[in-house]
C-alpha positions, 0 to 999 in steps of 0.5 A: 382379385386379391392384392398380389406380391411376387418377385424373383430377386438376387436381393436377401428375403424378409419374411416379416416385410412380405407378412406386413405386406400381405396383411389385410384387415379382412383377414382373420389369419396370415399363413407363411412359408419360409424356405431355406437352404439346408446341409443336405439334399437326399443325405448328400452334404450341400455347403450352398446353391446357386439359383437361377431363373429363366427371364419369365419366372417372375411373370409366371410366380405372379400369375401362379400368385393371382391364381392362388389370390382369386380362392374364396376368402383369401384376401392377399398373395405373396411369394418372393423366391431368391436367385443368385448364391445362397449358403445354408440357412439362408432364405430361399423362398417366402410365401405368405396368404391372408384369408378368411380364416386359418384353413383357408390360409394354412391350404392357400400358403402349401399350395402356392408352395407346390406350385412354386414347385413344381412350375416355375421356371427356376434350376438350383446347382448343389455345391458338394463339400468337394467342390464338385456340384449337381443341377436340379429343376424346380419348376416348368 
């Protein structure tokens, strides 16, 4: 099993930390993903997001992590996703794989994304430049 990273945190994400993180000596490739809150969501204005999580999110992002981890070649696992206000251009999520090689890395990294997804248990509400907002899952 490969060495896994994961949390869910209110606490500001460093992708450069997680890539070190995950870095193994056996890898000849780290692939990562940098997820951040952007001005818009299906051409409507978002000014920020508030994400929320259920209490298991972080034991099912480990175990969506070790899923990812246990893949042929793939040396070490690491996905932080933030919680709490985010303004645009903030980091939201990080995720990053060390592996065998490159293909082995690039498909680990968008697939640990997807399953980010689509199964954890997280909401974000869209604050609108009204001052109105809209909810959306992420996940389960």
């Amino acid at each position: 099993m490969s060495p896994v990273s994961s949390a869910v945190t209110a606490e500001a994400l460093d992708p450069g930390a997680l890539c070190a993180r995950v870095g193994d000596d056996r890898a000849g490739a780290v692939a990562g993903f940098v997820g951040v809150v952007r001005d818009h969501d299906a051409g409507v204005p978002v000014t920020a997001i508030d994400y929320s999580a259920h209490p298991a999110a972080a034991s099912i992002l480990d175990g969506i992590c070790r899923r990812i981890g246990a893949r042929e070649g793939v040396h070490a696992v690491g996905a932080w996703h933030r919680t709490g206000r985010l303004a645009v251009g903030d980091v939201a999520m990080v995720v990053a794989v060390a592996a065998e090689h490159r293909g082995q890395a690039f498909g680990a990294a968008a697939d640990l994304v997807d399953l980010v997804k689509t199964e954890l248990p997280a909401w974000k509400r869209q604050w609108l430049p009204d001052g109105s907002h809209v909810w959306s899952g992420i996940g389960a």
